[in-house]
C-alpha positions as semicolon CSV with decimal commas, in nm:
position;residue;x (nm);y (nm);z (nm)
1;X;24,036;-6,453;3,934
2;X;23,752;-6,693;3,789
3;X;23,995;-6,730;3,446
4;X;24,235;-6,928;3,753
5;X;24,270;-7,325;3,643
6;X;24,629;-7,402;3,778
7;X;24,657;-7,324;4,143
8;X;25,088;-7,317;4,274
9;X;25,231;-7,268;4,583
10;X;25,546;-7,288;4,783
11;X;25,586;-7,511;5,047
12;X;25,827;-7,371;5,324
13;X;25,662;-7,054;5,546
14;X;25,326;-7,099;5,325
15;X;25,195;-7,483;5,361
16;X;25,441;-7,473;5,669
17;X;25,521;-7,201;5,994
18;X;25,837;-7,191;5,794
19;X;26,014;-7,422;6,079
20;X;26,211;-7,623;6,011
21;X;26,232;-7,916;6,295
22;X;26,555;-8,194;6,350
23;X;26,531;-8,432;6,606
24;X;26,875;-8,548;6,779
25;X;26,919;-8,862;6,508
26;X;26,878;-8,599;6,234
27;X;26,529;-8,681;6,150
28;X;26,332;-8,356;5,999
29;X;26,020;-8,263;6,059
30;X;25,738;-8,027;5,891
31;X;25,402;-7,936;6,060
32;X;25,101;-7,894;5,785
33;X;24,789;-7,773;5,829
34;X;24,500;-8,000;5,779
35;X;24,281;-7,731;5,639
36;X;24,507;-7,601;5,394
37;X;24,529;-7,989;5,279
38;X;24,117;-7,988;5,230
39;X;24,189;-7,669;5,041
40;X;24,393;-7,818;4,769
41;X;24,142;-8,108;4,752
42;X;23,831;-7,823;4,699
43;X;23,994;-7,664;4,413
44;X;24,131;-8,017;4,220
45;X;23,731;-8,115;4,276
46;X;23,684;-7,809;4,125
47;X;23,917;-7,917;3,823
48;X;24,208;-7,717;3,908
49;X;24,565;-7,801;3,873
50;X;24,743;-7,858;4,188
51;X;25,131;-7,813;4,196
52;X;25,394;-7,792;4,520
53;X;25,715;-7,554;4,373
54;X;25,963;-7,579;4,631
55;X;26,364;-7,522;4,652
56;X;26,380;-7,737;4,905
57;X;26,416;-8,152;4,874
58;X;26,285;-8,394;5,107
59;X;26,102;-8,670;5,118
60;X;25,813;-8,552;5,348
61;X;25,696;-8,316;5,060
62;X;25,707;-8,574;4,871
63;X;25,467;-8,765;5,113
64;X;25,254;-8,466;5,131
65;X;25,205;-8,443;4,782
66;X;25,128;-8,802;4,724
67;X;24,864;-8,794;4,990
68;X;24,686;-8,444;4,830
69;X;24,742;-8,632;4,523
70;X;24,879;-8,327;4,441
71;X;25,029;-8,387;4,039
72;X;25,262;-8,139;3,994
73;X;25,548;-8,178;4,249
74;X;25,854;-8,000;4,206
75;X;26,142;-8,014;4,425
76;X;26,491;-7,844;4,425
77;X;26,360;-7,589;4,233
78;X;26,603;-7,245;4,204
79;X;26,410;-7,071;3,910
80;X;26,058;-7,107;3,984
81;X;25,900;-6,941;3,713
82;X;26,036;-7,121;3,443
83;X;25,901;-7,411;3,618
84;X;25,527;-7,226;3,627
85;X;25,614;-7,131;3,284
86;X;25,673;-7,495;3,196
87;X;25,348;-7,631;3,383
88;X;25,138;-7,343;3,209
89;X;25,248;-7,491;2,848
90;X;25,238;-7,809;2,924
91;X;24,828;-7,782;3,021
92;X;24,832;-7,551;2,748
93;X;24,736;-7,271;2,954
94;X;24,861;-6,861;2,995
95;X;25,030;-6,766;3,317
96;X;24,728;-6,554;3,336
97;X;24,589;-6,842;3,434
98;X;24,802;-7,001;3,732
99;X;24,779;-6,835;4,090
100;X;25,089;-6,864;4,291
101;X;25,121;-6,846;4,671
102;X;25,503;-6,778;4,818
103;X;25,614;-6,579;5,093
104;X;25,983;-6,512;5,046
105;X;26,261;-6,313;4,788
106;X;26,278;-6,668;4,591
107;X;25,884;-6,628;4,525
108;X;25,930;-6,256;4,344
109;X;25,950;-6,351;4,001
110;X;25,723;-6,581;3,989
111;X;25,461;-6,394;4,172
112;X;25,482;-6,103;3,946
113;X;25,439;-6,323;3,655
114;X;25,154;-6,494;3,734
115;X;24,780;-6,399;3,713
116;X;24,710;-6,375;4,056
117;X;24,958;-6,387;4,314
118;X;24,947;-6,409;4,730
119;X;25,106;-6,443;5,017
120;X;25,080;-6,542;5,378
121;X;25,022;-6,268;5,604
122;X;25,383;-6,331;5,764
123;X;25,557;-6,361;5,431
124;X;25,859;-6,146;5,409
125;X;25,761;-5,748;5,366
126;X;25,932;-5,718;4,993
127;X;25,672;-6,041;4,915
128;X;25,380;-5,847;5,086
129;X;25,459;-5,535;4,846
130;X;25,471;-5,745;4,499
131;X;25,166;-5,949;4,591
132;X;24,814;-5,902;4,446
133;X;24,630;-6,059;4,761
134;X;24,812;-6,104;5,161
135;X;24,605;-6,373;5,332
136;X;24,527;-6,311;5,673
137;X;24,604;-6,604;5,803
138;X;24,983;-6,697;5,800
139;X;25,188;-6,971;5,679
140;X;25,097;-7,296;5,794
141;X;24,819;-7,113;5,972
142;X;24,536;-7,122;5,729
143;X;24,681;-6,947;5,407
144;X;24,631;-7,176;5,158
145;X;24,281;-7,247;5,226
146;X;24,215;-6,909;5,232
147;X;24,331;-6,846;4,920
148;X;24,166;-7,172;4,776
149;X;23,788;-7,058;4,888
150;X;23,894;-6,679;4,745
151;X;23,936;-6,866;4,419
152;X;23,657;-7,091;4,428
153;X;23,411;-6,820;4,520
154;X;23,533;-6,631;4,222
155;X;23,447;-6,924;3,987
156;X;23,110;-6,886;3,840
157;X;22,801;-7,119;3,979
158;X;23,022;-7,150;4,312
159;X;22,784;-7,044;4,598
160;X;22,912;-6,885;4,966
161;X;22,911;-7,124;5,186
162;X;23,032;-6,860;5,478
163;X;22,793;-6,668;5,503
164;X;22,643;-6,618;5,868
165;X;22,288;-6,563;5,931
């Protein structure tokens, strides 16, 4: 996992619960997690590549992204791993290289493509089977960040900062 230098996910049931909130004047809503936020931020410090890959189209991704500074953002996406495929070349890098977090039957192909694939632990069972890591912590929940220290632990020089005494 230390070979990782472009980090994807998904954005509904992984950065979100996978709700999907409308208020009475149509307004929608998404609830992210903080943490999962700071995640993102440790591994672009780190020099990672950060990139949202979602079928979905709204503007509060959008927002999300441009607050992460996140510089991949791809929206309305129905083939996903042509668009990892197409980030990979583009930073000149293998899909060996790029770890992908999804959680449903959209995320398949491009988690088996990829070098190192997860999922939330409430992805969708057929995800949880295909997957080379299920985070404990679900979507929304934690899973991102999880992931995110897994990787950066794995990079060499990167000391554990968990550990308890």
């Amino acid at each position: 996992m230390q070979e990782i230098r472009l980090f994807a996910t998904d954005v509904d049931g992984v950065l979100t619960d996978a709700g999907m909130y409308y208020s009475e004047s149509g307004d929608e809503w998404k609830k992210f997690n903080t943490r999962d936020g700071m995640g993102i931020k440790l591994l672009q410090k780190a020099g990672l590549i950060t990139a949202i890959v979602t079928q979905e189209r709204t503007r509060l991704v959008a927002r999300r992204a441009e607050k992460l500074a996140i510089p991949e953002l791809h929206q309305g996406v129905m083939d996903k791993l042509s668009v990892i495929r197409d980030m990979a070349t583009r930073h000149g890098l293998s899909l060996r290289e790029v770890a992908y977090i999804g959680d449903d039957v959209n995320d398949i192909e491009a988690l088996q493509a990829v070098g190192f694939s997860a999922a939330p632990a409430d992805g969708l069972p057929q995800v949880l089977k295909v997957v080379d890591y299920v985070c404990r912590q679900k979507g929304g929940e934690g899973a991102v960040r999880e992931l995110a220290e897994m990787i950066l632990l794995a990079r060499p020089g990167t000391k554990n900062t968990n550990k308890t005494h």
